[in-house]
N, C-alpha and C positions, 0 to 999 in steps of 0.2 A: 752260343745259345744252348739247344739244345739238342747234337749232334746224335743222341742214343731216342729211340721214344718211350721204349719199353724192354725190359726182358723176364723172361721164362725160364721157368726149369722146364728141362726135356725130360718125359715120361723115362721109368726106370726100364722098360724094355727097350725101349733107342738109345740107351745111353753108352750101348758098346760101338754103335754105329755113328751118334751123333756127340757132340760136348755136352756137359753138363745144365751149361745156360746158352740161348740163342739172344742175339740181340736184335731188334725191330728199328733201325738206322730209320731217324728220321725225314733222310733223303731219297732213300726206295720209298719211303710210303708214302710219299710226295709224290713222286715219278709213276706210282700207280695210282695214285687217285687222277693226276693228269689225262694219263692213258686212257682210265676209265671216262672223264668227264668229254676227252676228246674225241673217243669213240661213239657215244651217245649222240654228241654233237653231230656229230658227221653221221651218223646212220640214221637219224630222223629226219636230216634235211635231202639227202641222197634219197630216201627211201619215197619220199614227202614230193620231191620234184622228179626220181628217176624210176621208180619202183624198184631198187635196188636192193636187194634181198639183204639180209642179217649174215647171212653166209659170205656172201662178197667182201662186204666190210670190214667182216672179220678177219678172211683172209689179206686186206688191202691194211688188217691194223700189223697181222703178222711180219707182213714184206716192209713195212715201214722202220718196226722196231729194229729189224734186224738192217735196215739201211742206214738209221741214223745211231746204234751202237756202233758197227763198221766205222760209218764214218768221222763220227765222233771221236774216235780213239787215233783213226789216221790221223788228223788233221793236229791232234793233240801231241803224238809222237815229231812230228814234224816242228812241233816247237822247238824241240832238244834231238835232232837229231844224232848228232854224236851219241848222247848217252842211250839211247835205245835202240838205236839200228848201231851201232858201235858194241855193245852188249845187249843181245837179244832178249835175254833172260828179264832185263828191266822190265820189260814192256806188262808184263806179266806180276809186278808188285804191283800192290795197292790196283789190280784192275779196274774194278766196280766202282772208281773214283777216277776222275780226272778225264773229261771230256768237252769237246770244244762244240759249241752250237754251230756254227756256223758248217763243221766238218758234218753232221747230220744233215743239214740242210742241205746242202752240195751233194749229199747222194741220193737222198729223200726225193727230192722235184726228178730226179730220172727213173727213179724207180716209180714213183707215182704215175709220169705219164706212160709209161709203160703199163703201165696194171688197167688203166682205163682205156686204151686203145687194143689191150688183149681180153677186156670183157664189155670193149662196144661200150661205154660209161661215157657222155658227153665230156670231151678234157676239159675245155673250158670254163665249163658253170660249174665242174667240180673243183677244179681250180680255187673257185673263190668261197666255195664252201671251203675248202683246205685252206683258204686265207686267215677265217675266224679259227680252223680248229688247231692251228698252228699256236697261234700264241694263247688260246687255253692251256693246252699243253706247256709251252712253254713257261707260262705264269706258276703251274701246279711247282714247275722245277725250279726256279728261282727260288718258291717259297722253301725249298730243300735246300737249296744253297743256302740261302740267310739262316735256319736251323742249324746246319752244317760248320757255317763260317767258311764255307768256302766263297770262291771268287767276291770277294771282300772289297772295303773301298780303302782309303791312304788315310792315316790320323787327322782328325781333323778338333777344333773345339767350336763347331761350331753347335747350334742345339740341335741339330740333324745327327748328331754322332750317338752311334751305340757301341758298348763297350761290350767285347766278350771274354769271358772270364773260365768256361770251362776248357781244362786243358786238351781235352780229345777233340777240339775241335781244330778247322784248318787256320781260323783267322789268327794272324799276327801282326801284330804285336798282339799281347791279351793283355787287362786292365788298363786299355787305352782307348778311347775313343775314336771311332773310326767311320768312315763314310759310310753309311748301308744302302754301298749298290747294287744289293742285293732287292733291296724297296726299292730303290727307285726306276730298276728296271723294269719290277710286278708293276711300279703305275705307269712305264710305258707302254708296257703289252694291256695293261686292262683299259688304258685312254684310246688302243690300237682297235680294241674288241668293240668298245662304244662306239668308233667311229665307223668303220666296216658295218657292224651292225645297221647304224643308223641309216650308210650313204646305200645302202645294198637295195634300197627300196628305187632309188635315181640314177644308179649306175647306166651310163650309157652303152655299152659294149660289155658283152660276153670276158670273164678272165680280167676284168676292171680291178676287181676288188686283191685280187693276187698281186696285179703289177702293185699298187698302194702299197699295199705289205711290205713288197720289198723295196719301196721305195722307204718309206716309214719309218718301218723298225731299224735299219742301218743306217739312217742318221740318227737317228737317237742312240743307238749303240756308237756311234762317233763320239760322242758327247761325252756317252757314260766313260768312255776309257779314260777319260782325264781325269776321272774320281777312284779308279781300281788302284788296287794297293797290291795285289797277287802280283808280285815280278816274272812267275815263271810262265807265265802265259807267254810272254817273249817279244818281243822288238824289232822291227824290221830298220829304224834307226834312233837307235838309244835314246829314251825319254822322248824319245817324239812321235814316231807312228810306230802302233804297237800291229800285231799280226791282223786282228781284230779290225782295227781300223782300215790299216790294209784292203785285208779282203772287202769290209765295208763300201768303198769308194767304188771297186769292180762293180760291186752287188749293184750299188745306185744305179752307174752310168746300166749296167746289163737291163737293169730295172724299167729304165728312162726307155730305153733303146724297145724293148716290149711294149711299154705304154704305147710308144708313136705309134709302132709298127699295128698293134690291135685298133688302137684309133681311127687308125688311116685305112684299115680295110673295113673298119663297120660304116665309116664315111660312103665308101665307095660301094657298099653293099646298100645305101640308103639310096644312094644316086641311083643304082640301075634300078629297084623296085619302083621310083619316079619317071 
């Protein structure tokens, strides 16, 4: 698609410091409009139900970004171990590209609850405001993928196929049509946002709308793997369950196993006020 979004000549005083042109990667400016829409989100409704300061938040956006780069990059090395932990130096090509959601996610929920039991922040109901702002975020990034051509889907003919043709991008094949599961992950997380949204008014128990989430979006991410076409995200057993999937299945049952557990103590929290 359209992997570049813009570039610039850099002023002639910068230019013994900086290149001649900078480039505006359509996937950083994805990745920050997210941030920004995800931050808004989260500090109106925090603020709206905790009187949570602009400051906290900001700080709670700081400790996040830097948990789900972290961990976004382990989880991604771990694809290919040999080749990055085998020669360290890898790790370090192409940085700013190649990161695994779910490796952000795994770090992101313990650093989160940390953050709101070290500023007194209800975990729970934030929780489920984290539930909506998660896949904001994650929608903003997808849209950077699908620009990118990264995490792409397997050729297809059917009329869901987009073909990409520029070469600096990740997708391959190019001039072939191919699955955009890159769309149709944005209509899992925005059918995700709808629905959270809307059940958030009937939710029965505190941290409700978080367990959904991760029940949610990792079957749908089950799903989507049988349409990616990216081989190097890697295989737990060849063309059959990929890492992704993998981790998925943990995420549900860990998910399911939350659900109960929150269920069954707002149950019992109803009994004794009876």
């Amino acid at each position: 698609m359209y992997p570049d979004l813009f570039r610039f000549a850099v002023p002639e005083f910068l230019q013994g410091f900086l290149p001649p042109f900078l480039t505006v990667h359509t996937y950083g400016f994805c990745i920050a409009m997210g941030i920004l829409a995800g931050y808004y989100y989260t500090y109106y409704h925090a603020k709206k139900q905790f009187g949570t300061s602009q400051d906290t938040i900001s700080n709670l956006l700081v400790y996040i970004i830097i948990a789900a780069v972290v961990g976004g990059k382990v989880l991604f090395y771990f694809e290919d171990p040999k080749y990055y932990f085998g020669n360290p130096a890898n790790m370090f090509r192409g940085f700013p590209s190649g990161f695994v959601f779910y490796g952000s996610l795994i770090f992101v929920i313990p650093v989160m609850l940390w953050f709101f039991k070290r500023n007194k922040i209800p975990v729970l109901p934030m929780l489920d405001i984290m539930a909506i702002t998660t896949p904001i975020v994650h929608a903003f990034g997808r849209t950077g993928c699908f620009f990118a051509g990264c995490c792409h889907g397997v050729p297809t003919h059917s009329i869901f196929g987009v073909t990409f043709t520029d070469p600096h991008c990740a997708a391959r094949p190019l001039h072939v049509p191919l699955h955009p599961t890159q769309l149709y992950s944005i209509s899992l997380l925005l059918l995700a946002i709808v629905f959270l949204s809307l059940y958030k008014k009937r939710k029965k128990f505190e941290g409700e709308l978080f367990a959904l989430y991760l029940i949610l979006y990792p079957i749908g991410r089950f799903i989507l793997e049988y349409f990616r076409g990216d081989e190097s995200r890697g295989y737990i057993i060849k063309d059959v369950l990929s890492h992704s999937q993998f981790i998925s299945i943990f995420v549900i049952i860990g998910a399911i196993v939350f659900y109960l557990y929150l269920w069954k103590r707002s149950r019992k929290k109803t009994e004794v006020n009876l």
